[in-house]
C-alpha positions as CSV (number, residue, x, y, z in Angstrom):
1,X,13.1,0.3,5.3
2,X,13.1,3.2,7.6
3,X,10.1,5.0,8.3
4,X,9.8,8.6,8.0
5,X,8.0,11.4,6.3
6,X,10.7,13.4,4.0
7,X,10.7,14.3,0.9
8,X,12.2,11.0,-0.1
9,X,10.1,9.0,1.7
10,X,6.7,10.5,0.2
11,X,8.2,10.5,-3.4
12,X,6.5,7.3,-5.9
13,X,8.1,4.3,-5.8
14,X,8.7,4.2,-8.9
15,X,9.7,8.0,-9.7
16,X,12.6,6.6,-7.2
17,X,13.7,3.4,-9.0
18,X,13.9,6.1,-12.4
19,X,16.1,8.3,-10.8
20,X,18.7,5.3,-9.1
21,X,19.0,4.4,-12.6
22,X,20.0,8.0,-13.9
23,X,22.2,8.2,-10.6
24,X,24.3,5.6,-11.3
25,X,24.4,6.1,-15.4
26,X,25.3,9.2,-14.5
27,X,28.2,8.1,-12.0
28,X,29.6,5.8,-14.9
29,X,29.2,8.4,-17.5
30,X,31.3,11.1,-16.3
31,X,34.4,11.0,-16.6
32,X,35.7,13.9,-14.4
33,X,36.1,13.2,-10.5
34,X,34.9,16.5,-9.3
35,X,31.2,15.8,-10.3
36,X,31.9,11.9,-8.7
37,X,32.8,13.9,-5.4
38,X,30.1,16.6,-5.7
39,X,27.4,13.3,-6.1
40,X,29.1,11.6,-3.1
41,X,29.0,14.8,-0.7
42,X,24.8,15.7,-1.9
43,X,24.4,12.2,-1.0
44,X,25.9,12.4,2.8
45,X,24.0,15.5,3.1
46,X,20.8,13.4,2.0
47,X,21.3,10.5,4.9
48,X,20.1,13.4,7.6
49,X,17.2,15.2,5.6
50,X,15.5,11.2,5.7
51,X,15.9,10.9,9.7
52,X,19.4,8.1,8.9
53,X,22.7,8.2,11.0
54,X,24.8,6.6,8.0
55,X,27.1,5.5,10.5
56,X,24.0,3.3,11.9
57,X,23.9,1.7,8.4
58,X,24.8,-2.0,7.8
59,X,27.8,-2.8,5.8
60,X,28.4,0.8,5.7
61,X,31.9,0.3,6.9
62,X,33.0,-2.2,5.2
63,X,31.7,-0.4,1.4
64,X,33.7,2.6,2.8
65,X,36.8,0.9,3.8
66,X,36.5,-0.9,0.3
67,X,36.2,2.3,-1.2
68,X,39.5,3.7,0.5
69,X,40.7,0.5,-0.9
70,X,40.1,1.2,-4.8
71,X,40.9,4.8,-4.5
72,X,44.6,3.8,-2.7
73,X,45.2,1.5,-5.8
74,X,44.8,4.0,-8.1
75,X,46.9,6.7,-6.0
76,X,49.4,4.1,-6.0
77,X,49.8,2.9,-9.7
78,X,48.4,5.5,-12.0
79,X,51.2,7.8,-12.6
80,X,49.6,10.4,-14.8
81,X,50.1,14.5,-14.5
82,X,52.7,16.3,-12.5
83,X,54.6,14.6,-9.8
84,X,53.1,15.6,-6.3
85,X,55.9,14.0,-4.1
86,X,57.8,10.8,-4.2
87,X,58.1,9.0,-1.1
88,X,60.8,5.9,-1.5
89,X,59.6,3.8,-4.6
90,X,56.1,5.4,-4.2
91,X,55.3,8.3,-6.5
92,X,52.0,10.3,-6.4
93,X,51.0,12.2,-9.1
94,X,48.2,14.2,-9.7
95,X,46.6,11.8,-12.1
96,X,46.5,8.8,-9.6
97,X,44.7,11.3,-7.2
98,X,42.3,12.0,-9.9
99,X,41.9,8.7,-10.7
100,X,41.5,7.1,-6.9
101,X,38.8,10.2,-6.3
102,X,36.7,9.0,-9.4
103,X,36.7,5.1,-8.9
104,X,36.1,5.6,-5.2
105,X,33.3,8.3,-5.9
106,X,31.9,6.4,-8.1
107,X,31.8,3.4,-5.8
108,X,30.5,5.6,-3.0
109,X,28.0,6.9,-5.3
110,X,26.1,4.0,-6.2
111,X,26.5,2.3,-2.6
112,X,25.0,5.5,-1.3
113,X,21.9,5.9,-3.6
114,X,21.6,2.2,-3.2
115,X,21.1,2.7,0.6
116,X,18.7,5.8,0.2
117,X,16.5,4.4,-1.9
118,X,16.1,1.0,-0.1
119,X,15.9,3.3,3.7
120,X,13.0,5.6,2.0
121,X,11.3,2.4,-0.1
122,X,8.3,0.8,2.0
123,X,8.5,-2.8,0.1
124,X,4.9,-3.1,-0.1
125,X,4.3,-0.2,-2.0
126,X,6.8,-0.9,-4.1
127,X,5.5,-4.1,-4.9
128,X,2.4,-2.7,-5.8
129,X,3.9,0.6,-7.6
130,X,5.5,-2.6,-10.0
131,X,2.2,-4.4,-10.3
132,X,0.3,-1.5,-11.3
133,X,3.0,-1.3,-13.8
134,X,2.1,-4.7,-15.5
135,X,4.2,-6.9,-12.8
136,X,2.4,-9.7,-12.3
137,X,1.7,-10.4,-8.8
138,X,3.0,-13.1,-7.9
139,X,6.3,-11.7,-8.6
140,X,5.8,-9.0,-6.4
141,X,4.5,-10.7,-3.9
142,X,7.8,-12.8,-4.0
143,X,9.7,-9.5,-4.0
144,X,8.1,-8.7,-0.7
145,X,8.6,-11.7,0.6
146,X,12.4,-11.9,-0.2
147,X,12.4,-8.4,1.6
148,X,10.3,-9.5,4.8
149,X,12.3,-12.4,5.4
150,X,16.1,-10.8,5.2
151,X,15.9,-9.2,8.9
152,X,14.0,-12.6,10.1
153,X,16.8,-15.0,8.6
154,X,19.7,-12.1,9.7
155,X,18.0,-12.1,13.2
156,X,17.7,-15.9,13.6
157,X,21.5,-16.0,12.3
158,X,22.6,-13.6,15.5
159,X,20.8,-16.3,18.0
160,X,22.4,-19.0,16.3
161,X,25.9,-17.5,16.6
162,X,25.3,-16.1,20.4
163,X,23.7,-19.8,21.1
164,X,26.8,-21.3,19.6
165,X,29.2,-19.1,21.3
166,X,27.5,-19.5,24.8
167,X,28.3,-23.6,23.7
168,X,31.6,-23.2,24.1
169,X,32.5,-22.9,20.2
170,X,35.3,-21.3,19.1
171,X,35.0,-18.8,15.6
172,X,38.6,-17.8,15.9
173,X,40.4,-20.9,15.2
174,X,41.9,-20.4,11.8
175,X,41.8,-23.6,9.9
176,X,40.3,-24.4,6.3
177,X,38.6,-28.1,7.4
178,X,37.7,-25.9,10.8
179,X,35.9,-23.1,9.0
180,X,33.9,-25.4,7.0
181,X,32.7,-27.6,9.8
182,X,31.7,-24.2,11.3
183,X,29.7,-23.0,8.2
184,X,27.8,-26.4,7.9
185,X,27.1,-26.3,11.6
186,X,26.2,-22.1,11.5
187,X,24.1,-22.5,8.1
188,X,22.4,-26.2,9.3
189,X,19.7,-24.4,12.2
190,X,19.3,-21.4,9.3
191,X,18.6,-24.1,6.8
192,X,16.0,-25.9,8.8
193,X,14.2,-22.7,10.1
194,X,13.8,-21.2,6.3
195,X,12.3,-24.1,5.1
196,X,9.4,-24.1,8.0
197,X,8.5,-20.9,7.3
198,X,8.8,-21.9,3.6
199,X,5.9,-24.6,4.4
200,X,4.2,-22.5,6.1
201,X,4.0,-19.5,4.5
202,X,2.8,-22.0,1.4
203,X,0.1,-23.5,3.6
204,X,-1.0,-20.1,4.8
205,X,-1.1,-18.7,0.5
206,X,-3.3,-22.0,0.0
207,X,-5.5,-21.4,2.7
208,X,-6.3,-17.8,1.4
209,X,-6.2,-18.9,-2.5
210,X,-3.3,-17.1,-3.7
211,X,-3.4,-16.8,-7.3
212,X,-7.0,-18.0,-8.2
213,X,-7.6,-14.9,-9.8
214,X,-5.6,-12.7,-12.6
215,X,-6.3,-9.4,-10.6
216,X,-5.9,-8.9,-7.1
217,X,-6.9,-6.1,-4.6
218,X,-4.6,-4.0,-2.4
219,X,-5.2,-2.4,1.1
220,X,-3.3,0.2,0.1
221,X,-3.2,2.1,-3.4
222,X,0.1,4.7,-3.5
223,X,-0.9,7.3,-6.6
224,X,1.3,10.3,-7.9
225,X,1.4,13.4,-6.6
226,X,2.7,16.9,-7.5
227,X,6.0,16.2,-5.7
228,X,6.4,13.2,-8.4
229,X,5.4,15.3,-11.1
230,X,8.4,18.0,-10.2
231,X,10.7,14.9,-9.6
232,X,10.1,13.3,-13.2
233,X,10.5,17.0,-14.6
234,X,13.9,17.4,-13.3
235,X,15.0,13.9,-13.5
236,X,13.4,14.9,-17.3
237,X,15.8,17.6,-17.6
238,X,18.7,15.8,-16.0
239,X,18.7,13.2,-18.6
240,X,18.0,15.5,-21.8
241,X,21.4,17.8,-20.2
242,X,23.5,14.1,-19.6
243,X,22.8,13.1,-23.6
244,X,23.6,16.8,-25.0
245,X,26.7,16.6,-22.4
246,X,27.7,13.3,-23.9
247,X,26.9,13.7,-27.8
248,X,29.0,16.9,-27.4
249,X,31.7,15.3,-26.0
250,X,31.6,12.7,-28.6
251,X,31.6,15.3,-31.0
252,X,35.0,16.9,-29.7
């Protein structure tokens, strides 16, 4: 989560989990490439309206190099629509152009929502957006946890590697029985630190009588607001035009 106060940031949790579902329907129900790119380019413009450097981003390299990846395949063996140029036993047509756009697009676009609506989603309130829902609690509760303790445990995994590496061990030596000896020895100190706080995260829940009750209190209640209500209209809209789009093309 990063904090901020844009649009995105101040829209309901759950208004934003509705529209990453229409997002990505909508990525995997067209079939044309040019919307795919159109979604991919609103969605870089979106990273600096929410206060994110994309290139900042965790894993954003590797899901753009993978994306280069999927498009190249399809450059390289679809051969549909007029020849573009032939270069040795490669031919590129217009078709596997078309075709490497759409799957990398589509790729991109997912990945991309993804990312904005996980930077401009405080977990808590979504927790509690869910719970007021009909989530029961302790779910959410287990959501938030899960989402507090992925920077502690990815933290605690960089001082394990640095301490291991001031030790003297080597991570480049390229051997199957090496690697695996590495993992159990990289993943043993990760093991025995999750399952303190484990125990006492469960002491601390018992101390405070964590599910006694069927209703809980929250510190802090996020409600609706006008900005939601002109989100869901649009979002409204976006879905009504995406069914007529696809009955008609069904029709045809």
């Amino acid at each position: 989560y990063h904090p901020g106060n844009s649009v995105l940031h101040r829209l309901h949790p759950l208004v934003k989990v509705a529209w990453l579902l229409f997002g990505t329907l909508f990525a995997f129900a067209v079939r044309s490439p040019w919307p795919v790119v159109v979604t991919v380019i609103l969605l870089l413009l979106a990273f600096p309206l929410v206060g994110v450097r994309l290139g900042r981003v965790g894993g954003t390299r590797l899901f753009i190099t993978t994306a280069l990846f999927l498009g190249l395949l399809q450059v390289i063996f679809v051969h549909n629509g007029a020849t573009l140029f032939q270069l040795g036993p490669l031919t590129v047509t217009s078709g596997g152009v078309e075709a490497g756009l759409y799957v990398a697009g589509r790729f991109l676009s997912v990945v991309f929502l993804s990312y904005l609506f996980v930077l401009t989603t405080e977990p808590n309130d979504l927790a509690y957006a869910l719970m007021r829902a009909g989530v029961p609690y302790r779910y959410g509760f287990a959501l938030i946890t899960a989402l507090r303790l992925v920077p502690t445990f990815e933290q605690e995994g960089q001082i394990v590697y640095n301490a291991q590496l001031a030790r003297g061990v080597r991570y480049d030596v390229k051997s199957p029985r090496r690697f695996l000896r590495l993992a159990r020895q990289f993943f043993l100190p990760l093991l025995v630190s999750a399952l303190g706080k484990v125990d006492a995260l469960a002491v601390s829940m018992e101390g405070r009588c964590f599910g006694k009750y069927p209703t809980r209190t929250f510190l802090r209640e996020v409600r609706p607001t006008w900005r939601d209500g002109v989100a869901t209209g649009i979002l409204v809209a976006g879905v009504m035009t995406m069914g007529y789009w696809i009955l008609a093309m069904g029709g045809t």
